[in-house]
C-alpha positions as CSV (number, residue, x, y, z in Angstrom):
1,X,-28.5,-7.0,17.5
2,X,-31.6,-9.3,17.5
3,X,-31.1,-12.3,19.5
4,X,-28.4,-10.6,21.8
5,X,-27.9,-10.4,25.4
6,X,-28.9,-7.0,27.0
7,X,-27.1,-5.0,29.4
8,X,-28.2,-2.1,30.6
9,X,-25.1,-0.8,32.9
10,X,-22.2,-1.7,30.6
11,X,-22.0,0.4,27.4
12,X,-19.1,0.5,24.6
13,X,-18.5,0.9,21.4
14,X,-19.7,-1.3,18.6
15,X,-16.4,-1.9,15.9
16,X,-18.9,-2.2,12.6
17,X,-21.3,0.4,13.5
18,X,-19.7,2.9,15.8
19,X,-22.8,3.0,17.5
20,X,-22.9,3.7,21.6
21,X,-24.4,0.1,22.3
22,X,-24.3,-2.6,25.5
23,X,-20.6,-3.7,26.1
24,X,-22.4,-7.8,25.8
25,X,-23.6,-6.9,22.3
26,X,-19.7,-5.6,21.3
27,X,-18.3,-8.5,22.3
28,X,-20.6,-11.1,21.1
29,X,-19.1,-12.0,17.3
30,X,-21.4,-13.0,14.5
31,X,-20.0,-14.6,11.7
32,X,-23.4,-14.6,9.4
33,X,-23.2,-11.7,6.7
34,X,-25.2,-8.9,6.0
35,X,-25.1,-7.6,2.7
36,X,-23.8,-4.5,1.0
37,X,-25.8,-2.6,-1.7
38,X,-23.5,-4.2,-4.5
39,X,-25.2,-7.4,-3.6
40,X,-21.8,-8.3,-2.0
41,X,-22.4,-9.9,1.9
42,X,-19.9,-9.3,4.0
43,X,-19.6,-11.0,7.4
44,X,-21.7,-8.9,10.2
45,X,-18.2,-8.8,12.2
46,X,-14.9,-9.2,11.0
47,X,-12.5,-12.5,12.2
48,X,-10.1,-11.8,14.3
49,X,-7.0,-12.8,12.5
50,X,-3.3,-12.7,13.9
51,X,-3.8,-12.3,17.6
52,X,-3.6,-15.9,19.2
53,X,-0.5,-15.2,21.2
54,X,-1.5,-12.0,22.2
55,X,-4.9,-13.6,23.6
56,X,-3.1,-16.0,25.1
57,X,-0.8,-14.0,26.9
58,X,-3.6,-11.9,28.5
59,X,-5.4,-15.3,29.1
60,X,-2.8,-16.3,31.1
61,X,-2.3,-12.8,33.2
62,X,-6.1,-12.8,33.9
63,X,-5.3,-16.4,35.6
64,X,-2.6,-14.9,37.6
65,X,-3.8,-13.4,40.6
66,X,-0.2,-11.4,41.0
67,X,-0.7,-10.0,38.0
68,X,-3.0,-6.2,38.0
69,X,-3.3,-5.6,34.5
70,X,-2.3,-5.7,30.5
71,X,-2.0,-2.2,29.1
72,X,-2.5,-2.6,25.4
73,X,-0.4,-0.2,23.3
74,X,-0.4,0.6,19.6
75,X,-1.2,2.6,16.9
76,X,-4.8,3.6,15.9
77,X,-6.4,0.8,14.2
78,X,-4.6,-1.9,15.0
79,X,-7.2,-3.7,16.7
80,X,-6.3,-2.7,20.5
81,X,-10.5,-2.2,20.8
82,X,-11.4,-5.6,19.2
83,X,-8.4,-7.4,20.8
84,X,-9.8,-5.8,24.6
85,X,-13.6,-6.6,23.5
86,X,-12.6,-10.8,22.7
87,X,-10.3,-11.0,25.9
88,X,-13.4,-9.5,27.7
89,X,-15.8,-12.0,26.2
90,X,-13.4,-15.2,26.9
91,X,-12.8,-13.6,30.5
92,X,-16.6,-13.4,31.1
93,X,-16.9,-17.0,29.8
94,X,-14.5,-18.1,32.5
95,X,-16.6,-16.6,35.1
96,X,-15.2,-13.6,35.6
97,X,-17.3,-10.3,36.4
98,X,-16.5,-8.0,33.8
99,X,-16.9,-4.1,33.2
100,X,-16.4,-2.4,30.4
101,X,-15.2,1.6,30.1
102,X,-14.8,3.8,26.9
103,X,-12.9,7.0,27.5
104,X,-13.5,10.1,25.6
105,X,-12.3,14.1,25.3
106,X,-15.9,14.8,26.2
107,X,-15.4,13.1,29.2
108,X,-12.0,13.9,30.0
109,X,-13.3,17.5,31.5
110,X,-15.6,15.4,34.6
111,X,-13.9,13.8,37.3
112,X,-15.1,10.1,37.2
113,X,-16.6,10.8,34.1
114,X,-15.6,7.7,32.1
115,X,-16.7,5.8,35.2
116,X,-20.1,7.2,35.8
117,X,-22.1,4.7,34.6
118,X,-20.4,2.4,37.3
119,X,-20.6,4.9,40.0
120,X,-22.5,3.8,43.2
121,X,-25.1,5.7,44.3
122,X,-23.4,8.8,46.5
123,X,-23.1,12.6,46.6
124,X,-19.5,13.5,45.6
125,X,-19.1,16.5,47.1
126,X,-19.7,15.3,50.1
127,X,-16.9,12.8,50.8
128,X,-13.1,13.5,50.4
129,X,-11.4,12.0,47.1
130,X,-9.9,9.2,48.7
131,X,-13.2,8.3,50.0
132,X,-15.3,8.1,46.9
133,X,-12.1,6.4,45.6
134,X,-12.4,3.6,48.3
135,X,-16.3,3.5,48.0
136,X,-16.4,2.8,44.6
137,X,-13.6,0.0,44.0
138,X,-15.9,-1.5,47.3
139,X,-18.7,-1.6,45.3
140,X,-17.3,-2.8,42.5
141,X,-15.5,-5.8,44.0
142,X,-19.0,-6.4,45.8
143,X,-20.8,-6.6,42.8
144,X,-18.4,-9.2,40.9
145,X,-19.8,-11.4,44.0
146,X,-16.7,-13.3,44.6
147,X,-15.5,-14.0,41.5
148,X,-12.3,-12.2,39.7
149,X,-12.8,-8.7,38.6
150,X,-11.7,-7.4,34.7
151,X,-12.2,-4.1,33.7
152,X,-11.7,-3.0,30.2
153,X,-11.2,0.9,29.4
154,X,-11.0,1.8,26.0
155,X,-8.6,4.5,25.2
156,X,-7.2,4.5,28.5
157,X,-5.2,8.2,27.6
158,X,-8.0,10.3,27.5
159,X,-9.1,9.4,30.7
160,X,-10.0,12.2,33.5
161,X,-7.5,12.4,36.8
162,X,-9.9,11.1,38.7
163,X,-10.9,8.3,36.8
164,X,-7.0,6.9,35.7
165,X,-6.3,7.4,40.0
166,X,-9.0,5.0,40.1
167,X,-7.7,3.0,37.6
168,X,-4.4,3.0,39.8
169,X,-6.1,2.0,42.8
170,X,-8.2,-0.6,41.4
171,X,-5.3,-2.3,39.8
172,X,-3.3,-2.6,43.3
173,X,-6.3,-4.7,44.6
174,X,-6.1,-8.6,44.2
175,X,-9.3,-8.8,43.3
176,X,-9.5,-6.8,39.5
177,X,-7.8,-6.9,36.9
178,X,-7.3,-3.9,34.4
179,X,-7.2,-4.0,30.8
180,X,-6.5,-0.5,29.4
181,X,-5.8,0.1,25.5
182,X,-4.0,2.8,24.7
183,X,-2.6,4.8,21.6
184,X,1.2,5.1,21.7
185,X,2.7,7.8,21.5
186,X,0.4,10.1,22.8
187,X,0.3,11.4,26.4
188,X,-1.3,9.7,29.1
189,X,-2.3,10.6,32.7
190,X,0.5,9.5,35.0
191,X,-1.7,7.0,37.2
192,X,-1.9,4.9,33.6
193,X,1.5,5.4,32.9
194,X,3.0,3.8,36.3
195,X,1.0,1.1,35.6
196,X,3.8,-0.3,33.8
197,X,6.6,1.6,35.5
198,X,5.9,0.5,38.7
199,X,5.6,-3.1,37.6
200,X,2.3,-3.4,38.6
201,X,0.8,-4.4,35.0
202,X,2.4,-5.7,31.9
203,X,2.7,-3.2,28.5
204,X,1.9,-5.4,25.3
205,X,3.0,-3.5,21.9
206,X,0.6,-4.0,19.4
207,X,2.0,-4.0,16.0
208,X,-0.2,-3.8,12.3
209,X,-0.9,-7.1,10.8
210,X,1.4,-8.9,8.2
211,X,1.0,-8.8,4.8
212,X,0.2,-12.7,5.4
213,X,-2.4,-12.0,7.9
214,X,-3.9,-9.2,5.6
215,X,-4.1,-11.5,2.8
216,X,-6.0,-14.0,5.2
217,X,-8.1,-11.5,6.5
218,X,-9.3,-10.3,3.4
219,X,-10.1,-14.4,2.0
220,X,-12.3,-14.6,5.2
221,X,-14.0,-11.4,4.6
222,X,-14.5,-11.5,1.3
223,X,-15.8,-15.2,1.7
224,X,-13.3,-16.6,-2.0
225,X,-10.0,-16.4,-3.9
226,X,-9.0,-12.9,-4.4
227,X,-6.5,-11.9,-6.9
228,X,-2.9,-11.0,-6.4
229,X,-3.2,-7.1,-7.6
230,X,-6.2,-6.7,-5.4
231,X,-4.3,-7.9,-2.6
232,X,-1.2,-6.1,-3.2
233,X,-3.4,-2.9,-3.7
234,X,-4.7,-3.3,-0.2
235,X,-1.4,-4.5,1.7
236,X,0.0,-1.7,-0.1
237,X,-2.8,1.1,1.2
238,X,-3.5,-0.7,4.4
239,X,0.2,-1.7,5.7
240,X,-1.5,-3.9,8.0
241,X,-3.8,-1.0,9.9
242,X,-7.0,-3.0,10.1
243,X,-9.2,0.1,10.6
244,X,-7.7,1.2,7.2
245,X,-8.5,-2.2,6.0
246,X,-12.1,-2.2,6.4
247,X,-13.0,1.0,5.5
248,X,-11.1,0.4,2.1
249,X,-13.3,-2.6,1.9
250,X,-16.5,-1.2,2.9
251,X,-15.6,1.3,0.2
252,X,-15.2,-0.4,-2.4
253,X,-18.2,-2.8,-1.9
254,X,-20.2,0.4,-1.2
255,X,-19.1,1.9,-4.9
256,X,-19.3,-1.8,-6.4
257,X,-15.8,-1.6,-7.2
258,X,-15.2,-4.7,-5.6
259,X,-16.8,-7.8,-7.7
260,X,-16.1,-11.3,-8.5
261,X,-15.3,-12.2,-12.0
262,X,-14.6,-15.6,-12.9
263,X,-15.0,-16.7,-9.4
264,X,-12.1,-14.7,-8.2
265,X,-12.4,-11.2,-5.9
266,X,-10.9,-7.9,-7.6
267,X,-10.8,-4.5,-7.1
268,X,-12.4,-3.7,-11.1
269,X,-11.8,0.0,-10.6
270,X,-9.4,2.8,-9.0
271,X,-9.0,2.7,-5.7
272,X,-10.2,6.0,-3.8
273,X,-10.3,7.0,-0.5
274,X,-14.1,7.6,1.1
275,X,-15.0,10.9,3.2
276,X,-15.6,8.3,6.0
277,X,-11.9,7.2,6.1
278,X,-10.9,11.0,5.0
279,X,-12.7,11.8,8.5
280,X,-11.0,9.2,10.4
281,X,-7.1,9.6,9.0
282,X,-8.1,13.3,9.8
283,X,-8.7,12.6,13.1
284,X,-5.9,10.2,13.6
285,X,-3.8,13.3,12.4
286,X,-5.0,15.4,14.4
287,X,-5.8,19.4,13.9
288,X,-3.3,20.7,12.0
289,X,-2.1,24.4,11.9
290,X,-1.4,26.1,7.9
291,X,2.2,25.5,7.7
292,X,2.2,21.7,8.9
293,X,-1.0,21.1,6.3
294,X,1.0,22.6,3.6
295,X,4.1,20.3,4.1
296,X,1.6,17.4,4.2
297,X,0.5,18.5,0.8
298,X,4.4,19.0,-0.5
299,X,5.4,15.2,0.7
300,X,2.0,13.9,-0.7
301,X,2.0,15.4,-4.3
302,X,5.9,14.2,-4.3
303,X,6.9,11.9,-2.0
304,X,9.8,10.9,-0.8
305,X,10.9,14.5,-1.1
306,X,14.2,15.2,-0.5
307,X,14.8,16.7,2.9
308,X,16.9,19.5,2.0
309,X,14.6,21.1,-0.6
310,X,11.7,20.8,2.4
311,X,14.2,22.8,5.0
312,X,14.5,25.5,2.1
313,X,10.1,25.6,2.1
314,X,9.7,25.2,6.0
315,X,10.9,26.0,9.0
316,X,12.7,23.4,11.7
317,X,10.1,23.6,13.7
318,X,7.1,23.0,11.4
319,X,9.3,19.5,10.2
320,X,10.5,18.3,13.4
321,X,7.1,18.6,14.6
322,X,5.8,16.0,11.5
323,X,8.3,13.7,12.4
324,X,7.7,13.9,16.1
325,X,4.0,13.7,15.8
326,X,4.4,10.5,13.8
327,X,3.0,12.4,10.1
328,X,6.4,12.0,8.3
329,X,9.1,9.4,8.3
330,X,12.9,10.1,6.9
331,X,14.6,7.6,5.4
332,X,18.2,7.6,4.8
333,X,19.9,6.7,1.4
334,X,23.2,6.6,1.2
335,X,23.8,10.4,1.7
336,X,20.3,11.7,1.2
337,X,17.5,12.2,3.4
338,X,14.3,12.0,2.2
339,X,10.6,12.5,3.8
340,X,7.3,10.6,3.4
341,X,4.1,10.3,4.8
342,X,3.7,7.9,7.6
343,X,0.7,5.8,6.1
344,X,-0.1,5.1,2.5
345,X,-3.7,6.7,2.7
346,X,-2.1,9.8,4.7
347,X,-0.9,10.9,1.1
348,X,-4.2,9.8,-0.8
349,X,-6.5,11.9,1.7
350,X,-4.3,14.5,1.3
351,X,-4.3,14.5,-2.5
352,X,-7.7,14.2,-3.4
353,X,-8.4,17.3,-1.1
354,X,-5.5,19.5,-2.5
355,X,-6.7,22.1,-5.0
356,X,-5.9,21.7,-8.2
357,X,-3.9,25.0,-8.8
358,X,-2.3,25.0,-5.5
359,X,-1.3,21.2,-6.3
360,X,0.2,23.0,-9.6
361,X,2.3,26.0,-7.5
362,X,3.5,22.4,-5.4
363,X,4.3,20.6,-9.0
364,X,6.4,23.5,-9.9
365,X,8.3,23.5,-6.5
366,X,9.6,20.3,-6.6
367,X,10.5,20.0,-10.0
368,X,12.8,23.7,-9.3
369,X,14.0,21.9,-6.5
370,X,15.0,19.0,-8.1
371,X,16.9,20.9,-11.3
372,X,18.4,23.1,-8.3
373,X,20.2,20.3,-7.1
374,X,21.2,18.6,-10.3
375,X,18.7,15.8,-10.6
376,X,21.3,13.5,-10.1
377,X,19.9,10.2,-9.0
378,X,18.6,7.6,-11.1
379,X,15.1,8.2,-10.5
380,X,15.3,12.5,-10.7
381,X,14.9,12.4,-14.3
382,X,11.9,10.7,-14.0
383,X,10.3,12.9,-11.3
384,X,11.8,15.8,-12.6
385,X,9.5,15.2,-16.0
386,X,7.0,14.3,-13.9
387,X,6.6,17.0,-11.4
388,X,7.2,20.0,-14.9
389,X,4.3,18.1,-16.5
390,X,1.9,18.1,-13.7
391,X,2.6,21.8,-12.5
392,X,1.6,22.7,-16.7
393,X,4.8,23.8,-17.5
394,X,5.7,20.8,-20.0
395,X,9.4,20.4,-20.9
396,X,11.9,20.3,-24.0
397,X,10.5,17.6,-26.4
398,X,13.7,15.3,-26.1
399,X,13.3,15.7,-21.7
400,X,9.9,14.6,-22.9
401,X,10.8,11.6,-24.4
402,X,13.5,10.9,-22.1
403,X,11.2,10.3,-19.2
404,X,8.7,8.2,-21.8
405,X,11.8,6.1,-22.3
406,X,12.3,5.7,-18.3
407,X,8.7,5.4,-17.7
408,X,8.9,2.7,-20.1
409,X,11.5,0.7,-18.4
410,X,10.3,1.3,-15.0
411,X,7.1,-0.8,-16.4
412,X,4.9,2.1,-16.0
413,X,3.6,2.7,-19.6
414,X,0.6,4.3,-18.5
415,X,3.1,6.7,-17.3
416,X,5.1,6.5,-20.5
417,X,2.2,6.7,-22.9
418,X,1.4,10.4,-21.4
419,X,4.8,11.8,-21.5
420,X,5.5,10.1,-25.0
421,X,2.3,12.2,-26.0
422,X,3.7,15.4,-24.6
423,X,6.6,14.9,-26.6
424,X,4.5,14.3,-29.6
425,X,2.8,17.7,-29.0
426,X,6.0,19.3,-28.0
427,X,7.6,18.5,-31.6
428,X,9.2,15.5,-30.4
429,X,9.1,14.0,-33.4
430,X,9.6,10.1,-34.4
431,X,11.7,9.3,-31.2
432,X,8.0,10.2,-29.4
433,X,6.3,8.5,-32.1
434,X,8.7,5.8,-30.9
435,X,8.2,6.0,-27.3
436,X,4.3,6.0,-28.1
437,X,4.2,3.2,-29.9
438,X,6.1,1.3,-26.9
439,X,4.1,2.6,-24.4
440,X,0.7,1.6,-26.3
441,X,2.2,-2.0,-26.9
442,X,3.6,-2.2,-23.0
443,X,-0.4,-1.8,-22.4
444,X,-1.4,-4.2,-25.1
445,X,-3.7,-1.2,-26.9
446,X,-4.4,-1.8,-30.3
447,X,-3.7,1.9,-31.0
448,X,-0.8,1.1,-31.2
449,X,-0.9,0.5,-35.0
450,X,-2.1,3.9,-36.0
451,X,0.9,5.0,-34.3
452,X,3.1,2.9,-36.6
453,X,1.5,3.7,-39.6
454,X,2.2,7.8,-39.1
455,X,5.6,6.5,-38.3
456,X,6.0,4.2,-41.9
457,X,4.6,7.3,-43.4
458,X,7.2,9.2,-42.1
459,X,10.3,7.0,-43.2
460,X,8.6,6.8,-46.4
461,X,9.1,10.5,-47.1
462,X,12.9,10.1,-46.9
463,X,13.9,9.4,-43.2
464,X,17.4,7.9,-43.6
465,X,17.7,6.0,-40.0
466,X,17.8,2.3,-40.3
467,X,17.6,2.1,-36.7
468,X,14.0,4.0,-36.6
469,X,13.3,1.2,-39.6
470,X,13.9,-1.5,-37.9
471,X,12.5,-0.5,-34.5
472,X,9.4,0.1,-35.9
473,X,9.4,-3.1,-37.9
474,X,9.8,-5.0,-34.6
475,X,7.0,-3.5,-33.3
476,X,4.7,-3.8,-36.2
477,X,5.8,-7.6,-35.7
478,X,5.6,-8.2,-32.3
479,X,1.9,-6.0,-32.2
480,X,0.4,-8.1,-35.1
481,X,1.9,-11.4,-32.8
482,X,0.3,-10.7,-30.1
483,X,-2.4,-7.7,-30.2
484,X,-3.5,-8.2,-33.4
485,X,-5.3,-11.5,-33.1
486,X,-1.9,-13.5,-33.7
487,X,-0.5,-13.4,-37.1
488,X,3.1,-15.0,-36.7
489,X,3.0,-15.9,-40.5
490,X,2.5,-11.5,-41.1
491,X,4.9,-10.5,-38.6
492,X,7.4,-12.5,-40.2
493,X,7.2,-10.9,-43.2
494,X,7.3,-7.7,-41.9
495,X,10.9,-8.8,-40.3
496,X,12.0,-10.0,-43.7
497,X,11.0,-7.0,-45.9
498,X,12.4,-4.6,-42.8
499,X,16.1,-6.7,-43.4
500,X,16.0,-6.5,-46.7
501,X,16.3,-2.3,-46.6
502,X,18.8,-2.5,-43.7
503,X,22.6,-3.1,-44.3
504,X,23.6,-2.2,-40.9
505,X,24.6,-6.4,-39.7
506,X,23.2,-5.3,-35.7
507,X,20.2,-4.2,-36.7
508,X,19.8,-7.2,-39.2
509,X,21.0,-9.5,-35.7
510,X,18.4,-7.8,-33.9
511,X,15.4,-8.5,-36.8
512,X,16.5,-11.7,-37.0
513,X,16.5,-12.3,-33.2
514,X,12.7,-11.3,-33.1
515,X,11.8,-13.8,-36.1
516,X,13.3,-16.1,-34.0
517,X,10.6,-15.3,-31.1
518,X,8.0,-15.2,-33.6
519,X,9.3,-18.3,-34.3
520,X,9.4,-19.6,-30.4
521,X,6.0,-18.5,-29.9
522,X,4.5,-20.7,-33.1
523,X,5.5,-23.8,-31.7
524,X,8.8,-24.0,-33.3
525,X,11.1,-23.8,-30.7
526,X,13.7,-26.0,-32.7
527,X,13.9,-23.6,-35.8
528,X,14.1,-20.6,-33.4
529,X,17.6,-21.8,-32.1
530,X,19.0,-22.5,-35.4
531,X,17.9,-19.3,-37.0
532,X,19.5,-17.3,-33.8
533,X,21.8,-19.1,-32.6
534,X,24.5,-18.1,-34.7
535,X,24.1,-14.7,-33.0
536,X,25.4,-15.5,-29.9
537,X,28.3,-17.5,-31.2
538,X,30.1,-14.7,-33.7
539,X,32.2,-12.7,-31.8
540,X,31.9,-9.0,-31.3
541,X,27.8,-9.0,-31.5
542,X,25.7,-6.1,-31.0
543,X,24.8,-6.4,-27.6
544,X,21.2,-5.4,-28.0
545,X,20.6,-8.3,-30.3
546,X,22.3,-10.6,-28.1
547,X,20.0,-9.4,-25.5
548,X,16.9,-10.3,-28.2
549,X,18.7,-13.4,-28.9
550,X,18.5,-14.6,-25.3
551,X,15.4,-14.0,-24.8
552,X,14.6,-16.7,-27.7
553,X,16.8,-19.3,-27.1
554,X,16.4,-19.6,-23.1
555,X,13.0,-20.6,-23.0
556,X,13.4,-22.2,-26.2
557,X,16.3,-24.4,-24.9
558,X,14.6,-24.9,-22.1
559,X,11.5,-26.3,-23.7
560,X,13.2,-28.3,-25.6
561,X,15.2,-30.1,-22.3
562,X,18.4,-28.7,-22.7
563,X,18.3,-26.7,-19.2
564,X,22.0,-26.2,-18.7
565,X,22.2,-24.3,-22.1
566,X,19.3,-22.0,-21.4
567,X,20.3,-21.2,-16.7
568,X,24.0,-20.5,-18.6
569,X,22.7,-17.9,-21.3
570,X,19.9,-16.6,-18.8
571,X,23.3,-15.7,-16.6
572,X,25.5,-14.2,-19.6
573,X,23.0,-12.0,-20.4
574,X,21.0,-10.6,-18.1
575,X,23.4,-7.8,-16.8
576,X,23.5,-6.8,-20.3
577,X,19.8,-6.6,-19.9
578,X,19.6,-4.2,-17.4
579,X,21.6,-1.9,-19.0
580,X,19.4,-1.8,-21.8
581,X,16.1,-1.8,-20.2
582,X,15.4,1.9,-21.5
583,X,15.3,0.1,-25.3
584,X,14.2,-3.4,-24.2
585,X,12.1,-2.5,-21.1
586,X,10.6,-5.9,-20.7
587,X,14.1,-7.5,-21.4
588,X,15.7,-8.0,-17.9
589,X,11.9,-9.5,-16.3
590,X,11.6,-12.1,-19.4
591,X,14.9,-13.4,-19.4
592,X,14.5,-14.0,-15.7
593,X,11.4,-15.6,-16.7
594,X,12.7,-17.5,-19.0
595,X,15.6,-18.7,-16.4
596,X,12.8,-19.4,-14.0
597,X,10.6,-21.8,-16.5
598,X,13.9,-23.8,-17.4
599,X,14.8,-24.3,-13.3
């Protein structure tokens, strides 16, 4: 605050601090940066990013002596406050006399209390309402000394009778202007509310920020390049909410999870949600009563949950009132209905505050709920698995492996690699050994090998299926191409000696395609078409190595200038790819890929 203007009559709420301070030192914006015990500086206050036609439009209302007012509408933390505080700055820099007024609960229970700072000096008991109305929008006219009056009130809903009446009053006058903020969707006094009905000030909906804006906001902040996970991390947390925003930030510099590496900005660690922002989602929520703070917990630890199986756990009343009170969102699919949490970081408060063993008893809900109705949908299997293994109740080894193997070509193989090893413990066998070994290679772990080796151990005692062989020579090869160091000239030779045991002619196709990638990715894109080619031509191929084939001669062709060959195998193939992303989970993405590179 050093350097600032004081006031000693106009008092607000500063947005870094929180702190009760003058309204002049709110809305005065400093771009120098302060820094954060990471050694991380981040700007003293934040850019305002995304609001120029919204400051224009108020701009221009200010200038319009018909107008009486803006009512600013929105969501908590969309920047309402810091959107008031800037048009309050630019109106005082066009000579305007400006007054600034932050509502609160406190003060909701005192007549005038909002205003009492601005209050003239008279007994209130002693003069009828309408009176001490008229006395006090006198005085306040008289003391903007001719020029245009703006007053700002902050939270505008909390607001006592008294004080919105005056608000009323002061906004039929030609000489004031009021710009109230205000959060929607909660209750306001109705002197505010016929601002807008009764046409005497314009309502302006404040939505979140785009995930462009968010992405621009963050560059400034940050003061570099940041990279695209971090960014999708915090569009995906924030959804645009820029009091979200900056407390994620502020958290992560805190922790020193936020640090440049290579001259780029990342988040280097997992992202958690701080008791600060825990306190404020909390009190954006609002108190909850024991039934509506278990459902939160239900939709958090599963969400989207199925609306059905939540009208079997709670009553109509204790759901409609979620929805109502913005909490929850349903969103239809097709036939279902399924239930959320209204924000992102709704569910990650929620989480890391649930007890473990009650989050179990939840687990164990949903994943009855879920068999109960058939697990049906394309993505029950994988929640189903999920939901057993979390609530400590584990599964049949082949359930096991079957959500590994739709982890797996979901791209989760974090996910996969802990079912997978479930399996293993549950007897699974080599089709967990399998699903391991895939997982571990999805994540580019070196473990990987160890895996295979059990597994070679294994055929070697007498396991008869070549297609275990020769999955587990492909990745043996594909491991020692591209974790292991690079050894294209070993991984070949793993291929050939794996062929040479196999007499079913698919899985030789499907060896063969791999040497071809091995192949691809030595440099020798040439030899990689004529060694796979031949695939793709013979009619009646195994579709999985056509699939393998594909994704060796696309980019192959296409490196090698022959574009129209690669975009029209790209196209045959890639439907098959989908349908056999559960065995070749990285197939559909690196065909595309491949398409991509030769457009």
């Amino acid at each position: 605050m050093n350097g600032r203007a004081r006031s000693t009559r106009r008092w607000g709420r500063d947005q870094g601090s929180g702190d009760w301070v003058p309204v002049s030192l709110v809305h005065v914006p400093s771009y120098g940066r302060s820094a954060s015990p990471n050694g991380l500086h981040l700007p003293a206050a934040w850019p305002l990013i995304g609001r120029g036609a919204e400051l224009a439009f108020v701009g221009d209302a200010i200038a319009d002596a018909e107008c009486g007012g803006i009512v600013l509408a929105g969501g908590a933390g969309v920047g309402k406050t810091r959107l008031a505080s800037e048009v309050i700055k630019a109106a005082a820099g066009q000579r305007c006399a400006t007054e600034w007024v932050a509502a609160t609960r406190a003060g909701a229970s005192i007549p005038f209390g909002s205003f009492a700072h601005l209050l003239p000096d008279l007994v209130l008991s002693t003069v009828d309402r309408l009176g001490v109305l008229r006395r006090i929008i006198d005085a306040l006219i008289t003391r903007a000394n001719g020029r245009r009056l703006v007053v700002a009130i902050d939270d505008a809903h909390l607001l006592d009778d008294a004080s919105a009446t005056l608000v009323h009053q002061l906004a039929g006058t030609r000489d004031a202007f009021i710009l109230a903020t205000l959060r929607a969707g909660v209750p306001a006094p109705d002197p505010i509310v016929a601002l807008w009905k009764d046409g005497m000030a314009e309502r302006l909906e404040l939505q979140a920020l785009s995930e462009a804006q968010v992405q621009e906001l963050v560059v400034q902040v940050l003061g570099g390049h940041v990279d695209g996970l971090t960014m999708a991390r915090l569009w995906e947390a924030s959804r645009g909410n820029v009091l979200f925003l900056r407390e994620l930030i502020l958290a992560g510099t805190e922790s020193g999870a936020v640090r440049k590496a290579d001259g780029v900005w990342g988040w280097r660690a997992p992202m958690a949600v701080s008791s600060r922002l825990q306190e404020m989602i909390a009190a954006r929520v609002g108190k909850l009563d024991p039934d509506e703070a278990a459902l939160m917990e239900v939709i958090a630890l599963g969400e989207p949950v199925s609306a059905s199986l939540l009208e079997q756990l709670f009553s109509p009343a204790t759901l409609e009132a979620a929805e109502r009170r913005g909490m929850a969102v349903v969103d239809r699919h097709g036939r279902r209905l399924s239930v959320r949490l209204a924000h992102p970081l709704y569910g990650e408060a929620v989480r890391s505050r649930c007890p473990a063993l009650r989050a179990r008893a939840i687990h164990r809900q949903l994943a009855d709920g879920l068999e109960a109705a058939g697990a049906r949908r394309s993505d029950d299997l994988l929640r189903l698995v999920t939901a057993r293994l979390e609530a400590g109740q584990g599964g049949t080894p082949q359930l096991l492996v079957a959500g590994a193997r739709r982890a797996l070509g979901s791209f989760n193989p974090v996910l996969g690699e802990r079912l997978a090893r479930a399996a293993a413990d549950a007897g699974g066998g080599i089709p967990a050994q399998l699903a391991l070994a895939q997982a571990l290679f999805g994540q580019g772990r070196e473990e990987q090998g160890d895996v295979l080796l059990r597994l070679d151990k294994g055929l070697d005692r007498g396991a008869p299926d070549e297609g275990v062989r020769a999955v587990t020579a492909i990745l043996r090869a594909l491991g020692l191409l591209w974790i292991d160091g690079g050894s294209p000239i070993e991984a070949e030779v793993v291929l050939r000696c794996a062929e040479q045991g196999i007499e079913d002619p698919d899985l030789r196709d499907e060896l063969k395609a791999v040497r071809g990638l091995i192949l691809l990715f030595s440099g020798r894109p040439v030899e990689a078409i004529a060694e796979t080619l031949g695939i793709l031509e013979r009619v009646g191929a195994n579709e999985a190595a056509c699939v393998r084939t594909a994704l060796v001669t696309v980019p192959a062709f296409a490196v090698t200038g022959r574009v129209e060959h690669a975009v029209a195998i790209a196209d045959r193939w890639v439907g098959s790819a989908h349908r056999l992303s559960d065995k070749l989970v990285f197939g559909p993405s690196h065909l595309l890929l491949g398409k991509t590179y030769a457009l």
